[in-house]
N, C-alpha and C positions, 0 to 999 in steps of 0.2 A: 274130286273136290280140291285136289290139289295142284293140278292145272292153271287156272286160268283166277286167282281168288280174287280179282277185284273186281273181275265182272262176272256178272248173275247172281253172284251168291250163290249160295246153298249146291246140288246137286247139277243145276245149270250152265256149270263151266264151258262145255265145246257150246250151248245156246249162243251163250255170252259174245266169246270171240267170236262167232259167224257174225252176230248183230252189231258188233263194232265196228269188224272187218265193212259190212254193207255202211254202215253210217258213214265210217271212211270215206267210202267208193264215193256215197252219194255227195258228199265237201268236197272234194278234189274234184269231180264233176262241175258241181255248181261254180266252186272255185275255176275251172277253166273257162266255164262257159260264160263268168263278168269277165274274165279277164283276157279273153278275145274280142267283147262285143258283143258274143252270139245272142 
């Protein structure tokens, strides 16, 4: 719980960071893909 304390809360911490980590991926993505054209 003392990990990751901003995200998930409570006992969710490694949850937390994996689902950031992906929302991450998924803006840097979407961000390349406006900003090639694709």
């Amino acid at each position: 719980m003392g990990e990751v304390a901003g995200y998930g809360g409570g006992g969710y911490g490694s949850v937390g960071a994996v689902l950031v980590l992906f929302i991450l991926l998924v803006i840097i993505v979407s961000a390349f893909g406006f900003g090639f054209g694709v």
